[in-house]
FINU-774420 format. One record per residue (C-alpha): x, y, z. Coordinates in steps of 0.05 Angstrom, whole numbers, padded with zeros to 5 digits, always signed. Example, Ala and Ser with C-alpha at 12.3 -4.5 7.8 and 13.67 -1.06 7.14 Angstrom:
REM FINU-774420
+00246-00090+00156
+00273-00021+00143
This chain:
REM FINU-774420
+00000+00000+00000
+00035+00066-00025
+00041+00125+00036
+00032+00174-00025
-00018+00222-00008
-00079+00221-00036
-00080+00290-00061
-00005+00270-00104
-00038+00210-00131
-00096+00245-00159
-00056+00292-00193
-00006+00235-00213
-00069+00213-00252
-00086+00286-00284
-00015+00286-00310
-00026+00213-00337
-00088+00230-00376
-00061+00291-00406
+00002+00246-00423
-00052+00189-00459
-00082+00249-00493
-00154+00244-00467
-00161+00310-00436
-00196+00358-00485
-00184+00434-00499
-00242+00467-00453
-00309+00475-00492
-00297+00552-00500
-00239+00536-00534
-00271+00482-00576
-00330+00527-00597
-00281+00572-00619
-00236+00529-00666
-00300+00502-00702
-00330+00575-00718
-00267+00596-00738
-00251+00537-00785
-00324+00563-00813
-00356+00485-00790
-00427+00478-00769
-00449+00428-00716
-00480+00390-00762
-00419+00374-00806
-00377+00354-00746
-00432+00308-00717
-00438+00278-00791
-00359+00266-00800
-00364+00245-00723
-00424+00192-00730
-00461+00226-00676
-00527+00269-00670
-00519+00344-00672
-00536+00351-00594
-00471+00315-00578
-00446+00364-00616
-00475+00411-00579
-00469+00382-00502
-00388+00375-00518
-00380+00440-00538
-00429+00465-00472
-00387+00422-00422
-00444+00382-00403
-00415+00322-00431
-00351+00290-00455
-00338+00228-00519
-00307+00167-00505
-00277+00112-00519
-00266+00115-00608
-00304+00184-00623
-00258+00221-00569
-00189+00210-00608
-00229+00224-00668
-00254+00293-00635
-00186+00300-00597
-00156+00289-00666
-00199+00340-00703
-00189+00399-00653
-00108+00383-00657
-00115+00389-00724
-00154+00468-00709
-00103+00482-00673
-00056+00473-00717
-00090+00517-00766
-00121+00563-00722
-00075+00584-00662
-00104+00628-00608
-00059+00685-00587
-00071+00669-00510
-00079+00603-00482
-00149+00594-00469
-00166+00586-00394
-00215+00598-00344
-00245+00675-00358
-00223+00721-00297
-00278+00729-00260
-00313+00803-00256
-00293+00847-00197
-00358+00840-00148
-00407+00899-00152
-00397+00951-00101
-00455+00942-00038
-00526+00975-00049
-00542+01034-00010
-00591+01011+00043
-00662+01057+00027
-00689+01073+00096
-00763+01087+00067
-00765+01022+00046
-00814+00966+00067
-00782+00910+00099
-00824+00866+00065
-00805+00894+00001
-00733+00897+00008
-00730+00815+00035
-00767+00793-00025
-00712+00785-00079
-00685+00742-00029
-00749+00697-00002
-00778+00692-00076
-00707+00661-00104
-00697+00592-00120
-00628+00566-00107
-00583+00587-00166
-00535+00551-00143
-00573+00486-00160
-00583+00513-00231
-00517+00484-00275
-00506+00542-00321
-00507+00525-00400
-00469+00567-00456
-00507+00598-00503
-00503+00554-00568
-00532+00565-00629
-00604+00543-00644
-00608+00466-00674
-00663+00486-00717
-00659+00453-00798
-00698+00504-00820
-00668+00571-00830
-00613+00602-00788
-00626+00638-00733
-00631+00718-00729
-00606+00765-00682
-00630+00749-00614
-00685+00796-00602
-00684+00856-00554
-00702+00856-00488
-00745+00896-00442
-00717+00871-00388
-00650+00870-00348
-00624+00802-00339
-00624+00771-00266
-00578+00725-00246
-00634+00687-00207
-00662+00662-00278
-00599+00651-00320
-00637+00611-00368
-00692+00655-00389
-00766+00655-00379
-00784+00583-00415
-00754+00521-00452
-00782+00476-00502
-00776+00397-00476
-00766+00347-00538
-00775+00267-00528
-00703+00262-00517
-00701+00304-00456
-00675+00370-00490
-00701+00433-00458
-00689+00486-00505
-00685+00565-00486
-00677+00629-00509
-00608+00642-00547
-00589+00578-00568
-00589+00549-00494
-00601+00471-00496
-00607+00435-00419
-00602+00371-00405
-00674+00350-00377
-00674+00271-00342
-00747+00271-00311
-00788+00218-00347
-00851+00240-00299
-00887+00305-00293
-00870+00305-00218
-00793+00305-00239
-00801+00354-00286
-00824+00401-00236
-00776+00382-00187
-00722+00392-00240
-00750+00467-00268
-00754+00490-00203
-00688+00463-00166
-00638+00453-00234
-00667+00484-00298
-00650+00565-00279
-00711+00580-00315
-00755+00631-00288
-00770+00714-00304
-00761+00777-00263
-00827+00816-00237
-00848+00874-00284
-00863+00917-00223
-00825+00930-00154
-00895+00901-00114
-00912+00841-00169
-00889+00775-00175
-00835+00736-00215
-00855+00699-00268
-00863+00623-00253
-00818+00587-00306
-00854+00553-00372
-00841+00495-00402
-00873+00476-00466
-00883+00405-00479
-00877+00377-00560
-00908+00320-00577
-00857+00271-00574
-00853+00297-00499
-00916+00289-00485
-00922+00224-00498
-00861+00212-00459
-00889+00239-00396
-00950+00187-00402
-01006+00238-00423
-01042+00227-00483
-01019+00253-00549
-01087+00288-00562
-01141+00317-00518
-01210+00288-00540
-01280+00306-00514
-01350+00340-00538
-01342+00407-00501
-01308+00474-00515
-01236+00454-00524
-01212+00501-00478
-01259+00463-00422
-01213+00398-00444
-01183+00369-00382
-01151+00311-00355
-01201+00262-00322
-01193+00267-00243
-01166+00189-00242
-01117+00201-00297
-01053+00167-00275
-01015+00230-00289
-01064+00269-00244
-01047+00214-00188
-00972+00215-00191
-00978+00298-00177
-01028+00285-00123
-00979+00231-00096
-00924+00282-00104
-00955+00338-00062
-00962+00382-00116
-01029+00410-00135
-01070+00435-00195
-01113+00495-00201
-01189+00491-00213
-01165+00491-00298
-01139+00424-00281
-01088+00388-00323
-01107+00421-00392
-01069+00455-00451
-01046+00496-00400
-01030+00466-00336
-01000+00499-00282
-00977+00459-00221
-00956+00490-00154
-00953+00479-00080
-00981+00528-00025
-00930+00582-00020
-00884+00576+00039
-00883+00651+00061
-00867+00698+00012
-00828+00645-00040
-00869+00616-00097
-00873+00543-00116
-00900+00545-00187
-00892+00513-00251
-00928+00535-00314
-00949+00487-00376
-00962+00490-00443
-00968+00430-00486
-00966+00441-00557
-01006+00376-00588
-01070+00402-00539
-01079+00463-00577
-01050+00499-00522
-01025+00555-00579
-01087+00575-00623
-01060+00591-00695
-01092+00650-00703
-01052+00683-00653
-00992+00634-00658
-00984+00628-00735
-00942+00563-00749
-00911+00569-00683
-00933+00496-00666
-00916+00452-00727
-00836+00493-00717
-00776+00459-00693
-00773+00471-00613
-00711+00516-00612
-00754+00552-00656
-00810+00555-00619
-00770+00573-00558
-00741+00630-00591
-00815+00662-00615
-00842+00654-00540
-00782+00674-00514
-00779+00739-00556
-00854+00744-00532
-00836+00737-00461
-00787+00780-00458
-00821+00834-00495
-00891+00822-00472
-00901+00775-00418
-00887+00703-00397
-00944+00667-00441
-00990+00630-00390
-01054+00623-00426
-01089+00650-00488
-01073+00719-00516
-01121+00739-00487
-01101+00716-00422
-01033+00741-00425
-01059+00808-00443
-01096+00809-00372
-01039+00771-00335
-01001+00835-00365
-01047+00891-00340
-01035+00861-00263
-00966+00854-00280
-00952+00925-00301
-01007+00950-00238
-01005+00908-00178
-01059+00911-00131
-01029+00914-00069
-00967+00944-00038
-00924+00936+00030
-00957+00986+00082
-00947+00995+00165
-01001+00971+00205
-01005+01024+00247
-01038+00982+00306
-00988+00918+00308
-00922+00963+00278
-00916+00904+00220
-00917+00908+00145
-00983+00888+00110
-01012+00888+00043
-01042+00948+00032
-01074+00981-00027
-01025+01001-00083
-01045+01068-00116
-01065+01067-00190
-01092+00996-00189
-01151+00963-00188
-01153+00942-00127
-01148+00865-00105
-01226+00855-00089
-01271+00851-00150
-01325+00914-00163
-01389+00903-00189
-01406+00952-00250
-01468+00988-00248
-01525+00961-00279
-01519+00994-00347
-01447+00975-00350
-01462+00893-00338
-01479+00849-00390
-01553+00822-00390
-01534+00750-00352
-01503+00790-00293
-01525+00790-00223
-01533+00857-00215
-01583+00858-00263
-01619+00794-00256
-01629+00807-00176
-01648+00883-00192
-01688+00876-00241
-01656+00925-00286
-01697+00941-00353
-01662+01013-00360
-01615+00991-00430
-01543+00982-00434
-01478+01017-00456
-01470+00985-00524
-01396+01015-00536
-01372+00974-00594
-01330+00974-00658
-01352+00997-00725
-01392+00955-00772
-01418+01002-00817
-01434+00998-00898
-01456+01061-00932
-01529+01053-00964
-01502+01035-01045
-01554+01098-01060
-01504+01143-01024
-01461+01132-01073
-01445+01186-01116
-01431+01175-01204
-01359+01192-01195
-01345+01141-01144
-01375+01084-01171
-01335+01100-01244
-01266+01091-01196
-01235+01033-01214
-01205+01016-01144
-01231+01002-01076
-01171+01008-01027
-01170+00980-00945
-01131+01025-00899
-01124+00993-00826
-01106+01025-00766
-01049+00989-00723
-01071+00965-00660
-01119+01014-00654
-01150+00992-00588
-01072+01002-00568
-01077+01073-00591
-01145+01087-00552
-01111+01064-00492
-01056+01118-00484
-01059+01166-00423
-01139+01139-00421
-01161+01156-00357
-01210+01107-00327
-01251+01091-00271
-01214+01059-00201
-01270+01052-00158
-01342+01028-00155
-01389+01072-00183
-01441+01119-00156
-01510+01144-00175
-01529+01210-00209
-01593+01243-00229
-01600+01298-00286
-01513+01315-00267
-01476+01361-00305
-01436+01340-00358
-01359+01327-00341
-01317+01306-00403
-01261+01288-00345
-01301+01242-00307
-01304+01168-00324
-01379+01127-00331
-01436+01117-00367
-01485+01175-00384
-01558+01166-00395
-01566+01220-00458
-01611+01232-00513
-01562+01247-00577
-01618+01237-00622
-01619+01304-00649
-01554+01312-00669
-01547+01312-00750
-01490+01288-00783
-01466+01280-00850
-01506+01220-00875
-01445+01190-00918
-01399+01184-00859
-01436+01137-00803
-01451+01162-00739
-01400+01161-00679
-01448+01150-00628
-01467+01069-00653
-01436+01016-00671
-01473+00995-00733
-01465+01078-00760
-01542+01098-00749
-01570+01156-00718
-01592+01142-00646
-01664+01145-00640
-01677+01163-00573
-01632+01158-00496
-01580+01111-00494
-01531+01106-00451
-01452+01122-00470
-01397+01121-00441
-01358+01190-00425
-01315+01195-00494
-01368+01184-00533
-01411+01237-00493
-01350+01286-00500
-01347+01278-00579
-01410+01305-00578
-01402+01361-00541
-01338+01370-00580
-01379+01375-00646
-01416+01440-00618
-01480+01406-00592
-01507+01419-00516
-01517+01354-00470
-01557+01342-00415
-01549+01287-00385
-01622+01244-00355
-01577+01196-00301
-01508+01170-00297
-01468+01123-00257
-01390+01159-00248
-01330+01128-00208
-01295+01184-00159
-01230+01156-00162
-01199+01150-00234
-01125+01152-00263
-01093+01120-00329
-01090+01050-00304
-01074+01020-00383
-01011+01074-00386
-00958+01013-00377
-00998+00970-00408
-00994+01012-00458
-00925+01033-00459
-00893+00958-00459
-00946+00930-00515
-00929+00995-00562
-00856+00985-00545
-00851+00910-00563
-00897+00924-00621
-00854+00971-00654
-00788+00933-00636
-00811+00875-00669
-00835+00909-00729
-00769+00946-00735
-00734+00877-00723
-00774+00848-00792
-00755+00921-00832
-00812+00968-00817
-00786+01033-00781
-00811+01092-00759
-00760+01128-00812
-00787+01100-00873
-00823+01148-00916
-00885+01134-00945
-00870+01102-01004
-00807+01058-00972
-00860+01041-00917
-00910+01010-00962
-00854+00977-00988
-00833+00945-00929
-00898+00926-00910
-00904+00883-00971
-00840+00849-00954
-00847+00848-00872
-00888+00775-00869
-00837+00730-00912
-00775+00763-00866
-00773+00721-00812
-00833+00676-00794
-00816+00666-00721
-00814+00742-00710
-00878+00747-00761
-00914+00697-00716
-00886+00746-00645
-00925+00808-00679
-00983+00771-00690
-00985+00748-00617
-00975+00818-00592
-01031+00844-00639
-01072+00785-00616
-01053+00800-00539
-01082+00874-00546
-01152+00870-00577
-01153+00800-00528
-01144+00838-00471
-01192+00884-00482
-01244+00833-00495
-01220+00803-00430
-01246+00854-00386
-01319+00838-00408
-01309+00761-00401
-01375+00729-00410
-01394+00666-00374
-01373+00600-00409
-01405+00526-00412
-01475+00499-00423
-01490+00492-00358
-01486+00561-00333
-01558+00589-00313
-01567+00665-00328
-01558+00710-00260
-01512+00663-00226
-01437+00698-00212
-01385+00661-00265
-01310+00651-00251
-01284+00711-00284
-01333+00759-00242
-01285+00740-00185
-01222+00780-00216
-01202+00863-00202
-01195+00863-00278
-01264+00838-00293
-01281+00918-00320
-01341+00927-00373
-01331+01006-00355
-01262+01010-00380
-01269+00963-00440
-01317+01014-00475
-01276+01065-00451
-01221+01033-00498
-01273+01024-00550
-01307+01085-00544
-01242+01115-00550
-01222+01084-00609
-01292+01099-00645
-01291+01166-00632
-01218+01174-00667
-01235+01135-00728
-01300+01178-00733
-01249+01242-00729
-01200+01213-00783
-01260+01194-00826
-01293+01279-00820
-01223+01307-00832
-01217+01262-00898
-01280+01292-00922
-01252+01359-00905
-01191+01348-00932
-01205+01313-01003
-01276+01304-01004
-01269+01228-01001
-01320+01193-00967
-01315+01121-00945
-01351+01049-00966
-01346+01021-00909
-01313+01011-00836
-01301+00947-00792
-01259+00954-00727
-01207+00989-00755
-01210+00985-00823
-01243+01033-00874
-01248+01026-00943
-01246+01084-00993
-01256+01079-01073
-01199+01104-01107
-01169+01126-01169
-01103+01081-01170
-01076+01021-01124
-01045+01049-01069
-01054+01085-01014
-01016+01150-01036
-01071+01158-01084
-01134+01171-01029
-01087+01192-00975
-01075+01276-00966
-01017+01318-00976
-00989+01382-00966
-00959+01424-01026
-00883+01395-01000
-00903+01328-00997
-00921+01317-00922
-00980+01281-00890
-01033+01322-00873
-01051+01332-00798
-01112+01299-00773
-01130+01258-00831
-01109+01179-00837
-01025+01178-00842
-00979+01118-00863
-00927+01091-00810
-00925+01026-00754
-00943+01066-00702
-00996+01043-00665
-01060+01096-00690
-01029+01106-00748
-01045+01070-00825
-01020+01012-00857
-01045+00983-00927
-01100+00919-00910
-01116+00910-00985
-01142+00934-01052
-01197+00908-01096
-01237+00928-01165
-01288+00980-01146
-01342+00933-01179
-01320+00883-01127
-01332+00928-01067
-01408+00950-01084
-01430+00877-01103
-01419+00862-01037
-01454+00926-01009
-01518+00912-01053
-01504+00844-01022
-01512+00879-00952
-01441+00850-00942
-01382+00893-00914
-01329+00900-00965
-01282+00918-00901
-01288+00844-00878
-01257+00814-00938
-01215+00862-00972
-01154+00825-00951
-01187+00758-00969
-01211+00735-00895
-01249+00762-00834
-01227+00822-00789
-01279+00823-00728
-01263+00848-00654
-01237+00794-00613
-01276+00779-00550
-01218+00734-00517
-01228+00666-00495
């Protein structure tokens, strides 16, 4: 038995394996031979005999070859190194010089201040992958996308990763993790403890985003859950049965599921332990959990693909966990917590208190007029006093309007606004608190509700529809509106007095982030895909005519945030779902701060009121008068194919103010399609709305799910 120390002999054995010729250069180093020799993954693995992701793992450090294939890969980066010698040895980067202590902020909250340090899972546990590139076959991938975020080193690995049947969890940039769980319970075990996956709170009194991981098919299957989800109800009521064995082994594990139970979006937690979260969000692919119309190809794309469209949505929008139209409400909360740290003045301690600007975290019943006809408040009432019916355009001028010179046009052309609900939303200031009761009040264009007013009287221009409905008729007696549209009337020069109204005391711009990050990641991602806010008019429409073959995974990210906007606005009217509900009884979403009829048609109101003002100002401007309007799209004839030719301008060439202008910005115009002029009033003597299928499919206002 040798007295050698055991420390000597294990190094005697370093220096005997770096004699043999089996230690390997370290995996920055490796990375950096291939790129510079100009070899893909792909070609190595192929001249290697091995899959791409071995590839991949070598080059990350998470694993090493043996045996044949590591002289063959020992061989080929000798040979690199040869060709390609580094200036420096490579070698362990020196580390970064540790930040310099935070001041300590007196004012505040202790509970506030603890919580980056109670809400943090070990990150320690996490083993920390280099970014590689994407192992998509596809197309190569583009620039990582901007964040809005900063990163935090408690989520190293993003917001989400993509698991494949060969337990491959794929994240944003390139990162690919090793994933061994072969249950559900294991997979939550792993995201939480291992996986680093996870995304900072949006607001200094909100929550971090639980991590997502989005199941593929192959993965799915895998786990043990069926491939598809099959049943005669509303998919999105589609559910694991309670005796599922999945269902049982997270029962067995401790971990719970919310009342959604295990559907296309699952989310699995435990009761939080103080202040730190326990939470796991789902998403599996082959369920539906990603409706095409908001998610354009998204599912049927490799999974570092699809990783890298919901991670660009994550990080510009928010951590997908639901519909659109969910996320677009998730994102309201987000961006306006409801509650705050405050002193309990009795007991000394911090509690939640209310945070100023939200909505509050206790539900408010609307006032009657405000509800939708199922709603308790009006069932147990009684109500019969008519409702707010704040909507989008659907409006078709009578074909006798039309005048001889615009039916001999040979084109009818579709302007759209972007994201015009987006738009409405900006520095809208809405109602915070419950509302109260007036009789015969005096008008206040600065107070958010709904006003009982007769607008009957007012006449307007016959060929333009009327901004006061929905469907462009004159109102033909008291109806109620909400404020904006009440305002535009007083703004045309007409005198209002008010019969009744229900207003809210307390009011502020509650949608202003909302706003802010949706516009932001909007017009990021259109810049990303060659549509800037420097273009002129003509290199604009030119872009826009390239924008949707640039990049389909950033094509299918602007969709999403288009479909997250008008999705969250339906949101805030949710109407009750299933065949079993009976009219007057409360429904789930009745139960949420955000459920807010009252500032929905503010939004729309909003929005109705501004296409009315761009629609008068045209006729001012150019005596143009439209065919029709849909949401946000109106459809003029015209005498050529493009927009410059119905569109006003000044003498030097510049838009004209307050009429419809060209640009991505969110209110202003983008082309949505042209058509013969002959085409457009067939389908008005059809009583059809040549808006609707200008561009060859429907454009209607999405409700949300």
């Amino acid at each position: 038995m040798s007295d050698q120390p055991p420390l000597f002999t294990a190094v005697d054995s370093l220096l005997a394996a770096v004699d043999d010729g089996t230690v390997l250069p370290v995996p920055a180093e490796r990375v950096r031979l291939r790129e510079t020799a100009g070899l893909t993954p792909a070609a190595v693995a192929q001249a290697l005999g091995v899959r791409v992701a071995s590839i991949t793992a070598w080059e990350a450090g998470r694993a090493e070859p043996r045996g044949e294939r590591l002289e063959a890969y020992r061989r080929l980066l000798e040979g690199l190194a040869h060709r390609y010698p580094t200036t420096s040895p490579p070698g362990p980067a020196t580390p970064p010089a540790p930040p310099p202590p935070a001041k300590k902020a007196p004012s505040a909250p202790a509970a506030d201040a603890m919580e980056p340090y109670a809400s943090a899972r070990s990150a320690g546990s996490a083993r920390h992958r280099p970014s590689v590139p994407p192992m998509s076959s596809r197309r190569p991938a583009a620039t990582k996308p901007r964040t809005l975020t900063d990163a935090d080193p408690r989520f190293p690995h993003g917001p989400l990763a993509v698991l494949d049947g060969d337990g491959r969890a794929y994240g944003i940039g390139g990162i690919v993790l090793d994933c061994p769980a072969v249950t559900i319970p294991e997979l939550v075990e792993w995201t939480l403890a291992e996986s680093g996956l996870g995304a900072p709170k949006l607001h200094r009194y909100g929550k971090d985003a639980d991590p997502l991981i989005v199941l593929t098919t192959a993965a799915v299957v895998k786990l043990g859950l069926p491939e598809r989800l099959e049943g005669h109800e509303q998919r999105r009521s589609l559910r694991l049965p309670a005796d599922h064995p999945v269902v049982k082994q997270v029962a067995r594990a401790k971990w719970k599921l919310t009342q959604r139970g295990f559907g296309p979006w699952a989310r699995i937690y435990r009761v939080a332990q103080g202040r730190e979260r326990q939470c796991v969000q789902f998403a599996i692919l082959s369920w539906d959990a990603l409706d095409p119309r908001s998610w354009p190809g998204v599912a049927d794309m490799e999974p570092a693909d699809i990783a890298r469209v919901l991670g660009a949505y994550a990080q510009r929008v928010v951590t997908p966990r639901g519909s659109t139209a969910v996320c677009g409400l998730e994102l309201m909360t987000a961006l306006r917590p409801p509650t705050r740290p405050a002193r309990d003045e009795a007991t000394g301690s911090w509690i939640p208190g209310h945070n100023p600007g939200s909505l509050g975290a206790a539900p408010v019943d609307p006032a009657p007029p405000e509800a939708t006809p199922e709603h308790p408040v009006v069932v147990n009432s009684g109500w019969n006093g008519g409702f707010l019916n704040e909507e989008a355009y659907q409006w078709v001028r009578p074909v006798e309007q039309l005048g001889d010179e615009e039916c001999m046009l040979p084109y009818a052309i579709g302007l759209d606004l972007n994201t015009a609900f987006l738009a409405a939303a900006a520095r809208l200031v809405v109602g915070l608190s419950a509302p109260d009761h007036f009789h015969t009040p005096a008008f206040n264009p600065k107070i958010p509700g709904s006003w009982l007013v007769d607008l009957s009287h007012i006449d307007l221009d016959p060929r333009l529809p009327s901004p006061f409905t929905p469907d462009g008729t004159r109102p033909t007696g008291p109806a109620w509106y909400q404020t904006h549209t009440v305002a535009y009337a007083q703004e045309l020069g007409h005198d209002i007095h008010p019969i009744e109204a229900y207003l809210r005391r307390e009011s502020g711009a509650y949608l202003d982030p909302w706003h802010d990050r949706l516009r932001t990641a909007y017009l990021e991602t259109l810049a990303d895909l060659g549509v800037t806010r420097d273009l002129d008019d003509r290199a604009f429409l030119a872009a826009m005519e390239r924008h949707q073959q640039a990049d389909p995974a950033l094509v299918a990210v602007l969709s999403a945030i288009k479909a997250t906007v008008k999705g969250g606005i339906g949101k805030l009217r949710e109407r009750p779902q299933g065949r079993h509900y009976h009219q007057g009884e409360r429904w789930p979403a009745l139960e949420r701060p955000t459920w807010r009829p009252d500032i929905r048609a503010a939004v729309i109101s909003r929005a109705r009121v501004n296409m009315h003002r761009k629609l008068t100002n045209m006729a001012n401007l150019t005596g143009r008068y439209p065919l029709a309007v849909l949401s946000d799209c109106v459809v003029y004839p015209s005498p050529g194919d493009s927009p410059l030719d119905v569109l006003p301008y000044t003498a030097s060439g510049r838009p004209q103010p307050g009429a419809f202008r060209l640009g991505p910005a969110p209110g202003l115009a983008k082309p949505e399609g042209v058509q013969p002029m002959l085409w457009a009033v067939d389908l008005m003597e059809q009583g059809l709305n040549p808006a609707r299928h200008i561009k060859g499919g429907d454009a209607v206002l999405d409700e949300g799910e």
